[in-house]
N, CA, C and O atoms as a GROMACS GRO file, in nm:
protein
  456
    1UNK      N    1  -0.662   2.819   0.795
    1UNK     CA    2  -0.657   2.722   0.903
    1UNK      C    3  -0.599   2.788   1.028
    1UNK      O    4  -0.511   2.872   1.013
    2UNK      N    5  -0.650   2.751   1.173
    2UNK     CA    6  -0.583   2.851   1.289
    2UNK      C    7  -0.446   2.809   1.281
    2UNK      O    8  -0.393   2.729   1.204
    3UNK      N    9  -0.401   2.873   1.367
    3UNK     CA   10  -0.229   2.829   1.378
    3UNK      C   11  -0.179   2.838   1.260
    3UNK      O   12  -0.081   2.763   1.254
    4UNK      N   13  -0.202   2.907   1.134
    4UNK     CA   14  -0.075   2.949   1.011
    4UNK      C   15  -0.042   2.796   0.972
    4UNK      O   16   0.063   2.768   0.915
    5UNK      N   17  -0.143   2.693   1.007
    5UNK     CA   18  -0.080   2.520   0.904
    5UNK      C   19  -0.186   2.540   0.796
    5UNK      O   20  -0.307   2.558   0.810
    6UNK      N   21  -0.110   2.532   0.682
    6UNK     CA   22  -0.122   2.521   0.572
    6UNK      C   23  -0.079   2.376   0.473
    6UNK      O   24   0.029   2.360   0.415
    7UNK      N   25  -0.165   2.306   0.473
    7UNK     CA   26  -0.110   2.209   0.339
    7UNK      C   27  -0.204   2.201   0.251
    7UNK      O   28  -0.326   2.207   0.264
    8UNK      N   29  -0.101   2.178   0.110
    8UNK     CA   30  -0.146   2.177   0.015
    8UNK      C   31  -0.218   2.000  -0.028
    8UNK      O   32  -0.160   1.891  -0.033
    9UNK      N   33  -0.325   2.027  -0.046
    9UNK     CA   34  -0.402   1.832  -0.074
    9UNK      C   35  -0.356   1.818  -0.230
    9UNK      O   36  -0.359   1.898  -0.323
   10UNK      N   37  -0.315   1.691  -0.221
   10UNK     CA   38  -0.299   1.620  -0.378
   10UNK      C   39  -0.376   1.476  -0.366
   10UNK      O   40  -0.312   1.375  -0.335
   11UNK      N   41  -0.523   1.470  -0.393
   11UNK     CA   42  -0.604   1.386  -0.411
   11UNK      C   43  -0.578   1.255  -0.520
   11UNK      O   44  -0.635   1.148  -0.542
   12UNK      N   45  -0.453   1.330  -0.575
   12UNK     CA   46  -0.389   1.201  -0.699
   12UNK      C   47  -0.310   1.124  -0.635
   12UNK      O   48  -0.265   1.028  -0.698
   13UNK      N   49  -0.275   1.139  -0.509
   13UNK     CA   50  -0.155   1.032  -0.422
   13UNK      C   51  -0.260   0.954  -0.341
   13UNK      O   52  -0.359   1.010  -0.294
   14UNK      N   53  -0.232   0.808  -0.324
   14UNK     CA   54  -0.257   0.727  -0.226
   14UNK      C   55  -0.160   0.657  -0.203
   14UNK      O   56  -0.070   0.647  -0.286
   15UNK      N   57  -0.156   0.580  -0.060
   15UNK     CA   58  -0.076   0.478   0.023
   15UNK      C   59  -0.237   0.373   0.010
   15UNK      O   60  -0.357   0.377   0.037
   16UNK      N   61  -0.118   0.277  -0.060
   16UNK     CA   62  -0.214   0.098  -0.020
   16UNK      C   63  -0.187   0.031   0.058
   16UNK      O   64  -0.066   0.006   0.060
   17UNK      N   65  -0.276  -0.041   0.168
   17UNK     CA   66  -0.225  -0.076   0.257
   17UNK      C   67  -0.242  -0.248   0.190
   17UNK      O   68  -0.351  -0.276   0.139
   18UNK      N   69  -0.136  -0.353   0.194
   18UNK     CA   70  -0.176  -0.509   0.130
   18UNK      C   71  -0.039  -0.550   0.269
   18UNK      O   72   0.076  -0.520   0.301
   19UNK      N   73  -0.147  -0.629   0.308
   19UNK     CA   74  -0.119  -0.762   0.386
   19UNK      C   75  -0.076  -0.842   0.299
   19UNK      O   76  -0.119  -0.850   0.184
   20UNK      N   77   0.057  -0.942   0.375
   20UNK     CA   78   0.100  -1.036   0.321
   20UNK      C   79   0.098  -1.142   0.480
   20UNK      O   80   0.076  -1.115   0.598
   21UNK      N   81   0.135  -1.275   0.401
   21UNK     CA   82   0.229  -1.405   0.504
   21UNK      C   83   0.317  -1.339   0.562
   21UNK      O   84   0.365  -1.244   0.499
   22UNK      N   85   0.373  -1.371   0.720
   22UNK     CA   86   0.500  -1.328   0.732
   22UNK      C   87   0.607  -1.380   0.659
   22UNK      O   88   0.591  -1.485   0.595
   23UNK      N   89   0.720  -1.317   0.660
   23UNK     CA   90   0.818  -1.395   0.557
   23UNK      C   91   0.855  -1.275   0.432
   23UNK      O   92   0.865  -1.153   0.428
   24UNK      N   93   0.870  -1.405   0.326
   24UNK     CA   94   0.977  -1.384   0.215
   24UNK      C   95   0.821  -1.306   0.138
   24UNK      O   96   0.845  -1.204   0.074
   25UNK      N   97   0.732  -1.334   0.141
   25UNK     CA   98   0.613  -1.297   0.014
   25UNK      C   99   0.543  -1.123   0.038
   25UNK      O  100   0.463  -1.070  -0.039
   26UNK      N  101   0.600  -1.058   0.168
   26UNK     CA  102   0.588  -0.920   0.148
   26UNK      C  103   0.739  -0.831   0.056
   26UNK      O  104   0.740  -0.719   0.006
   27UNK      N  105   0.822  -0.910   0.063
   27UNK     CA  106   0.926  -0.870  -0.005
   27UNK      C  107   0.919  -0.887  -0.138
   27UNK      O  108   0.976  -0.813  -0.218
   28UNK      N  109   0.832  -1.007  -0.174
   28UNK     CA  110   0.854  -1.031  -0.320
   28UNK      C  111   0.737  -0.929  -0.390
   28UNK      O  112   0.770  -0.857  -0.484
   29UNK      N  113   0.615  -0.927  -0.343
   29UNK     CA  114   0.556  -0.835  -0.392
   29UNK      C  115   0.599  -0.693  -0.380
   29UNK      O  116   0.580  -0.618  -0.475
   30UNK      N  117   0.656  -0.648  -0.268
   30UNK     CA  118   0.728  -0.508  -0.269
   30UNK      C  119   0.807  -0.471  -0.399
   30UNK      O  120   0.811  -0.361  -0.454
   31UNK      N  121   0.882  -0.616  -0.444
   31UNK     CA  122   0.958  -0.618  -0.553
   31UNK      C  123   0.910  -0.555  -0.643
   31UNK      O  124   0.930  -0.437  -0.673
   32UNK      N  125   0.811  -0.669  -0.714
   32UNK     CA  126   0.751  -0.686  -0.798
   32UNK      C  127   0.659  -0.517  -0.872
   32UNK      O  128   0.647  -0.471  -0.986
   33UNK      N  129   0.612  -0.472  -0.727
   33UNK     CA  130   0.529  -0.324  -0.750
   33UNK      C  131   0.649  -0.223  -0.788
   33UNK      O  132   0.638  -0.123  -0.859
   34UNK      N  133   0.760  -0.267  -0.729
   34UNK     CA  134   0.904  -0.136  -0.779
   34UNK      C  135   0.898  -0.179  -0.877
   34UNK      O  136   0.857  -0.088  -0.950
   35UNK      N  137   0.921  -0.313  -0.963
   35UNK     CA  138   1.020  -0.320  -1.084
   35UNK      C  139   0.921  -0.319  -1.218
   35UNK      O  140   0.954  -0.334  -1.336
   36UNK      N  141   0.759  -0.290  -1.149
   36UNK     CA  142   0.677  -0.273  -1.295
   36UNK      C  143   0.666  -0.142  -1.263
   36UNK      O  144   0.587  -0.097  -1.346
   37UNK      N  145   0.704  -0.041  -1.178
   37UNK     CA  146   0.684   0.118  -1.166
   37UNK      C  147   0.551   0.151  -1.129
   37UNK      O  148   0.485   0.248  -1.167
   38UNK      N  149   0.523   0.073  -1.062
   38UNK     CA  150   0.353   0.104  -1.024
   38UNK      C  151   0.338   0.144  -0.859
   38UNK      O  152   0.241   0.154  -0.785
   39UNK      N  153   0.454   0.158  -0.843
   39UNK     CA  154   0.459   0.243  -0.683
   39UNK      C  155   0.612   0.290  -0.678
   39UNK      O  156   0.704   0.222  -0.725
   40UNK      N  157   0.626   0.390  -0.627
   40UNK     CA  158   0.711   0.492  -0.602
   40UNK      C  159   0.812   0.455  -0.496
   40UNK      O  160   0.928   0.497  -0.498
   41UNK      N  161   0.752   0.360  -0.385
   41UNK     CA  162   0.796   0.327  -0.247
   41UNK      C  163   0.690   0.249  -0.202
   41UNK      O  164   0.569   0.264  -0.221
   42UNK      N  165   0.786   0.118  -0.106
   42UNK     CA  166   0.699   0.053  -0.036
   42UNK      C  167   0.787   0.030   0.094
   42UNK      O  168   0.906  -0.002   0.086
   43UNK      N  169   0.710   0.054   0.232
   43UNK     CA  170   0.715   0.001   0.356
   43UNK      C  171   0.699  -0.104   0.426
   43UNK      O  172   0.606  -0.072   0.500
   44UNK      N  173   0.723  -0.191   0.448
   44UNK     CA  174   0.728  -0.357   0.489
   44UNK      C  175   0.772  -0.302   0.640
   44UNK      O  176   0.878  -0.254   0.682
   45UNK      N  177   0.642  -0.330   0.702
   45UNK     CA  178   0.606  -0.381   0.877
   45UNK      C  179   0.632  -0.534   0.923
   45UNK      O  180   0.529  -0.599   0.907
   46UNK      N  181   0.689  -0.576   0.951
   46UNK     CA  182   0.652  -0.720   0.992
   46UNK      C  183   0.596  -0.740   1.116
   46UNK      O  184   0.578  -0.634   1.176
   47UNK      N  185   0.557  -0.854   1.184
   47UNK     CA  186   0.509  -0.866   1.256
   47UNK      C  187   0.389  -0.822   1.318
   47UNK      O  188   0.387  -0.801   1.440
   48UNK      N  189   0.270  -0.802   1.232
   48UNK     CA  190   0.166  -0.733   1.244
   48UNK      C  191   0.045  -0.816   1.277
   48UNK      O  192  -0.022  -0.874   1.191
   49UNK      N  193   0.010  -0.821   1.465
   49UNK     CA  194  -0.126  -0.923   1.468
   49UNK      C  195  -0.242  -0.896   1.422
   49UNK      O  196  -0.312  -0.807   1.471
   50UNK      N  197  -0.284  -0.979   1.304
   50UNK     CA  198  -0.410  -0.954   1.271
   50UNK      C  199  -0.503  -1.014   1.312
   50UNK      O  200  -0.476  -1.129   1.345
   51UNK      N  201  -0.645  -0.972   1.328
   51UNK     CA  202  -0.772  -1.038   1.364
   51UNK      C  203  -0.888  -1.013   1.245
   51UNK      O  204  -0.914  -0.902   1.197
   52UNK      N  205  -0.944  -1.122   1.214
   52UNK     CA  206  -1.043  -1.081   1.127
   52UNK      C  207  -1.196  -1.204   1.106
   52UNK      O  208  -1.182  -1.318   1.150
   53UNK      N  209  -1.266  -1.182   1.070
   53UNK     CA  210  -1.348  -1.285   1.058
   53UNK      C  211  -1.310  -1.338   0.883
   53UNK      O  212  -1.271  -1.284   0.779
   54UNK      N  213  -1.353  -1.480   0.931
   54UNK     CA  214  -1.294  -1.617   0.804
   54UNK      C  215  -1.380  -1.688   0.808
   54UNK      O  216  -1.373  -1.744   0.918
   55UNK      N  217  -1.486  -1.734   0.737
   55UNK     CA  218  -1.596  -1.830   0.754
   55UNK      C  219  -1.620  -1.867   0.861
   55UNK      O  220  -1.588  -1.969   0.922
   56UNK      N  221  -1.723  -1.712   0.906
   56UNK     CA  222  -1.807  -1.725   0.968
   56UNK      C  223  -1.742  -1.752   1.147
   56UNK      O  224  -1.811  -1.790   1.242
   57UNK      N  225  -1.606  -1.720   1.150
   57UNK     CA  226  -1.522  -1.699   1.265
   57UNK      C  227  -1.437  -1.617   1.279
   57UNK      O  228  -1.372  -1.565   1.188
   58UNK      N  229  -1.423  -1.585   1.447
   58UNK     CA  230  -1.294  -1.473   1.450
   58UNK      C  231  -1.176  -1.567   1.416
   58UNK      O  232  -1.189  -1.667   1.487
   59UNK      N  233  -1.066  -1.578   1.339
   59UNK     CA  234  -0.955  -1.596   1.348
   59UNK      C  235  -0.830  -1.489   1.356
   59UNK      O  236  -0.839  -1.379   1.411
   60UNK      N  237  -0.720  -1.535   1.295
   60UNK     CA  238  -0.590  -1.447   1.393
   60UNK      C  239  -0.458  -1.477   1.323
   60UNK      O  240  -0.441  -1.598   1.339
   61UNK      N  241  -0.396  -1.446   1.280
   61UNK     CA  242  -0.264  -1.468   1.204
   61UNK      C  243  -0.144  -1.330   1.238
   61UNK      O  244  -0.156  -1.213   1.272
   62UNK      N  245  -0.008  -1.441   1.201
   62UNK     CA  246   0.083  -1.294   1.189
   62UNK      C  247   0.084  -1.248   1.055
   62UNK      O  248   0.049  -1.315   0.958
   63UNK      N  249   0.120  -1.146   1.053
   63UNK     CA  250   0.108  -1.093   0.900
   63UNK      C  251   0.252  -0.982   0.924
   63UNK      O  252   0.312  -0.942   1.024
   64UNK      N  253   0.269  -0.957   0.761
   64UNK     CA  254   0.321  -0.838   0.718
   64UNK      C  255   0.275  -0.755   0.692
   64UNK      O  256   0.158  -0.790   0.672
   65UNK      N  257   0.291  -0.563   0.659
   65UNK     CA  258   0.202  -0.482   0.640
   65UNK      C  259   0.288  -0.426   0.528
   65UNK      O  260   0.401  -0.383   0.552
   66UNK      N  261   0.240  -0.426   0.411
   66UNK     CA  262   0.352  -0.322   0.322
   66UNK      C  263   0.251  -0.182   0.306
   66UNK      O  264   0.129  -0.200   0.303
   67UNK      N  265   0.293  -0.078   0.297
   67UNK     CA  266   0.232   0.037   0.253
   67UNK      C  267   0.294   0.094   0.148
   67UNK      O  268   0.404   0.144   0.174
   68UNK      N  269   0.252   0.101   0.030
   68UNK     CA  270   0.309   0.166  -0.075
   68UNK      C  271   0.183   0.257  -0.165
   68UNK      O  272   0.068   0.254  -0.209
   69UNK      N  273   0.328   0.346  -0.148
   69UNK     CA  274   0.276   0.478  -0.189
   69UNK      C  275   0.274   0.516  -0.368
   69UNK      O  276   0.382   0.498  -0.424
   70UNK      N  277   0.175   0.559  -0.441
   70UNK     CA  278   0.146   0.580  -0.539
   70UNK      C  279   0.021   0.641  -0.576
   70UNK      O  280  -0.072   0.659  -0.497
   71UNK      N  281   0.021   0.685  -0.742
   71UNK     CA  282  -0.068   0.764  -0.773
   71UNK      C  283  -0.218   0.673  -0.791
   71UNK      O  284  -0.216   0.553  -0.820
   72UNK      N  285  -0.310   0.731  -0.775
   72UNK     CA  286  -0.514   0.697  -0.794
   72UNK      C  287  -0.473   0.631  -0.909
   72UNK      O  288  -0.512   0.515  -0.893
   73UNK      N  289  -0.409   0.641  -1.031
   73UNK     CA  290  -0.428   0.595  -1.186
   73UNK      C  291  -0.370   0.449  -1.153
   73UNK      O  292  -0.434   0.367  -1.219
   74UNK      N  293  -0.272   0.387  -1.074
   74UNK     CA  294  -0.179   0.276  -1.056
   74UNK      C  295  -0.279   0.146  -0.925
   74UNK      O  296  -0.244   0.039  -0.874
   75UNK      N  297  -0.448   0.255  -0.913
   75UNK     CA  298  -0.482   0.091  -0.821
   75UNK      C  299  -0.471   0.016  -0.860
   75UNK      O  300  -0.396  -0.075  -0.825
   76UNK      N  301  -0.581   0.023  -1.003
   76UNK     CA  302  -0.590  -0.128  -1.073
   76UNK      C  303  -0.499  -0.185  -1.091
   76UNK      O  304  -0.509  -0.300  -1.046
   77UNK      N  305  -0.370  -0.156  -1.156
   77UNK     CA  306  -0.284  -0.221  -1.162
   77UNK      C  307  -0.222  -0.255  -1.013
   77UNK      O  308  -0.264  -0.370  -1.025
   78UNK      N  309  -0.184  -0.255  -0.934
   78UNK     CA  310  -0.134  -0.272  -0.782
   78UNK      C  311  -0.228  -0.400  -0.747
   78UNK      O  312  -0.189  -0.516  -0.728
   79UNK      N  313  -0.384  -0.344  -0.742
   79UNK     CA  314  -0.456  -0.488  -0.707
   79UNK      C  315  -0.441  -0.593  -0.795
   79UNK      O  316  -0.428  -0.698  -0.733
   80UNK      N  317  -0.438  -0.605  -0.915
   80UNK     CA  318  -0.436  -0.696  -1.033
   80UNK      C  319  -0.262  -0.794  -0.997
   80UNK      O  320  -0.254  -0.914  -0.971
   81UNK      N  321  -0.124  -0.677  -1.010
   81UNK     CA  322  -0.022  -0.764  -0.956
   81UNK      C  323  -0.083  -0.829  -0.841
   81UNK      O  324  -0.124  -0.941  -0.873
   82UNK      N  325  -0.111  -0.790  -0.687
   82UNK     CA  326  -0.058  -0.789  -0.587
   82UNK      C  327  -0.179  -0.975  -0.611
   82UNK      O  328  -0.130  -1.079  -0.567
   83UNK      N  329  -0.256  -0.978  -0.649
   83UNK     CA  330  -0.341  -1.097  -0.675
   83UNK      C  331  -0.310  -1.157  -0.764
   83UNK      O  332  -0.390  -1.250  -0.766
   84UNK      N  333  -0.210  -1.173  -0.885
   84UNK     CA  334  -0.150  -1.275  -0.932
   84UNK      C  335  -0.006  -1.337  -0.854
   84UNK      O  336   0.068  -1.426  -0.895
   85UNK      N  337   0.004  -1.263  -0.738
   85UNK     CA  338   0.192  -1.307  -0.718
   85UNK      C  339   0.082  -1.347  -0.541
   85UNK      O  340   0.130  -1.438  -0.473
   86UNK      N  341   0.000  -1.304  -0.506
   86UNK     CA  342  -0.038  -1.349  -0.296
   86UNK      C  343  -0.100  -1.480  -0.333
   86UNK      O  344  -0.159  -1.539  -0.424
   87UNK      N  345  -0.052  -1.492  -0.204
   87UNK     CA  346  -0.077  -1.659  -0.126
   87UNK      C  347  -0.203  -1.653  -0.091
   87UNK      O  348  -0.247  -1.765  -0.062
   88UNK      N  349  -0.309  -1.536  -0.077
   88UNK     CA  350  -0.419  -1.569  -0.014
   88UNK      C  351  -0.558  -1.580  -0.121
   88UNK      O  352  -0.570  -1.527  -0.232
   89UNK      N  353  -0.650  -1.662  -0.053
   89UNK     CA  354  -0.726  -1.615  -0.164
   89UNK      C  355  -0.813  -1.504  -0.171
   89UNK      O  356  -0.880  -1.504  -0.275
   90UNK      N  357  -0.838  -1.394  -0.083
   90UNK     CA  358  -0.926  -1.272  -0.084
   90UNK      C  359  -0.795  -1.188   0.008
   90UNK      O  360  -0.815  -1.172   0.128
   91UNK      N  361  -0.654  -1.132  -0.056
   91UNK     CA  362  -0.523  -1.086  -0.014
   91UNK      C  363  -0.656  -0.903   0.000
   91UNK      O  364  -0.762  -0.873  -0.056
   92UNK      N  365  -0.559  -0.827   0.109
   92UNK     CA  366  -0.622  -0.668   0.134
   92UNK      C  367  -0.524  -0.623   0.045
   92UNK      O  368  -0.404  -0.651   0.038
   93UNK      N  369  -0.607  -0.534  -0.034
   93UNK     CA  370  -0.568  -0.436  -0.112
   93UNK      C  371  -0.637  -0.336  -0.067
   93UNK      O  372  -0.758  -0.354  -0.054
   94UNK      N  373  -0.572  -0.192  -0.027
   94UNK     CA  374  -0.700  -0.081   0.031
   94UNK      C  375  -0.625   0.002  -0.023
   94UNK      O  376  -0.503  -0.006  -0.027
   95UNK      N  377  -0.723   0.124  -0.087
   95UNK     CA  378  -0.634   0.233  -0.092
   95UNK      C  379  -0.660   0.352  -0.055
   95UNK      O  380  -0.771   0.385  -0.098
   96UNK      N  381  -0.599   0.451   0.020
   96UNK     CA  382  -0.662   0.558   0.098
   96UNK      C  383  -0.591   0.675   0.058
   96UNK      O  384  -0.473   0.667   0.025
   97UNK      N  385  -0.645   0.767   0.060
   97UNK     CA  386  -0.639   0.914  -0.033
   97UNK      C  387  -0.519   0.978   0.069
   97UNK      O  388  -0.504   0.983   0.191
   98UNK      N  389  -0.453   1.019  -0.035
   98UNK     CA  390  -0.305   1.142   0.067
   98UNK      C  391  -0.367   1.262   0.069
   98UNK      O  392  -0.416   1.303  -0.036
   99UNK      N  393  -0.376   1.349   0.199
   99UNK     CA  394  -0.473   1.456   0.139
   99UNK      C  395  -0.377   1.565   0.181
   99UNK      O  396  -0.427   1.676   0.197
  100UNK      N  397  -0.229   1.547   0.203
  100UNK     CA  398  -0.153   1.650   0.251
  100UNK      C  399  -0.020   1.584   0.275
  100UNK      O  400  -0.013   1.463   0.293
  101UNK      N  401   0.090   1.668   0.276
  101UNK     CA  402   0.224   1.629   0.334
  101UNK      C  403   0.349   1.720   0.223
  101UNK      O  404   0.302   1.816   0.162
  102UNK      N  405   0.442   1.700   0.210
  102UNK     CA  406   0.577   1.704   0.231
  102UNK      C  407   0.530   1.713   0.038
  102UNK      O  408   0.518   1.616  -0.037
  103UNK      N  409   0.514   1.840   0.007
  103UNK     CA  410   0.491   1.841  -0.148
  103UNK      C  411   0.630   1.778  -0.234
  103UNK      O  412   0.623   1.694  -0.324
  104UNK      N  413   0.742   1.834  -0.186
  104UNK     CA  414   0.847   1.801  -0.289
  104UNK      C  415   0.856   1.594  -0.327
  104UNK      O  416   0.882   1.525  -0.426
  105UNK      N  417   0.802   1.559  -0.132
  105UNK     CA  418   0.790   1.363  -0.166
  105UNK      C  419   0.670   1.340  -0.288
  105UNK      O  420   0.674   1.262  -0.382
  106UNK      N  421   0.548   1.451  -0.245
  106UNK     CA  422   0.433   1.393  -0.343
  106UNK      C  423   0.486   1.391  -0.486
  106UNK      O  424   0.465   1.291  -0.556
  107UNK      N  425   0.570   1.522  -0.546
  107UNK     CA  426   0.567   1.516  -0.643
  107UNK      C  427   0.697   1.409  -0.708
  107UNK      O  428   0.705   1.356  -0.818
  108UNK      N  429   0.806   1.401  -0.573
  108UNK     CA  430   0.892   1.233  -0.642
  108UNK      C  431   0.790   1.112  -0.667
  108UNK      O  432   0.805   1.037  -0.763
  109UNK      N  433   0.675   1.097  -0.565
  109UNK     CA  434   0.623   1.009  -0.576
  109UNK      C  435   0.554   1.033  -0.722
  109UNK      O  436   0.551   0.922  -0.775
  110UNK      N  437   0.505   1.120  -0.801
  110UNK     CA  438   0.421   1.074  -0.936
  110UNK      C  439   0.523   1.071  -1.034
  110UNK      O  440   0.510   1.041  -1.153
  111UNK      N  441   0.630   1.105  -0.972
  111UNK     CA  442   0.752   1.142  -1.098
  111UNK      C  443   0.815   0.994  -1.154
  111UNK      O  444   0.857   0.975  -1.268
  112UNK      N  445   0.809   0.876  -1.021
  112UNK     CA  446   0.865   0.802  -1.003
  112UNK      C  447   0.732   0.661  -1.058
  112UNK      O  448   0.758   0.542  -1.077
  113UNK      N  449   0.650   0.704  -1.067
  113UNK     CA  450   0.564   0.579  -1.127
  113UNK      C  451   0.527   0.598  -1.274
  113UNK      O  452   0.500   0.715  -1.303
  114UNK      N  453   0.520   0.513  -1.371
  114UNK     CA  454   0.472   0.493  -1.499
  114UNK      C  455   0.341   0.422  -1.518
  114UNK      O  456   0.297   0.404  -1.632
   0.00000   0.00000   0.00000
């Protein structure tokens, strides 16, 4: 790579990005993903304006943003909690590939999920 940057990709880490209500229900699921070990760490944004289409309209809400970080093997499980404990009925679950960073976090992060 020019400039001597070098990182190493670990295609087994993702960050999920799940919208919540503002409030108490990004905390409880944050919980919930620590205390079954199915994420390593989670980030809670509040105040996040969202826009999206909803039957067949633009609508608009505040939201929370949690990002939690964990391994490819822990989606299913992440989407499966994060949709028995959300308020919504079609809640974002996304998950997007880590393709570089700070090796010694990647490897707390797989060390730290079951």
């Amino acid at each position: 790579m020019p400039g001597g940057c070098h990182m190493k990709t670990n295609a087994q880490n993702v960050a999920i990005f799940i919208t919540t209500a503002a409030g108490e229900e990004a905390r409880t699921i944050a919980n919930i993903l620590l205390q079954q070990r199915k994420v390593a760490c989670v980030n809670i944004l509040p105040g996040v304006s969202s826009l999206f289409w909803w039957h067949g309209k633009i609508d608009s809400t505040e939201e929370s943003l949690l990002v939690a970080k964990t391994t490819a093997s822990h989606i299913d499980d992440v989407v499966r909690l994060v949709k028995e404990s959300h308020s919504y009925d079609v809640p974002e679950v996304i998950a997007l590939p880590i393709v570089g960073g700070n090796q010694d976090y990647l490897e707390w992060m797989d060390k730290e999920v079951s």
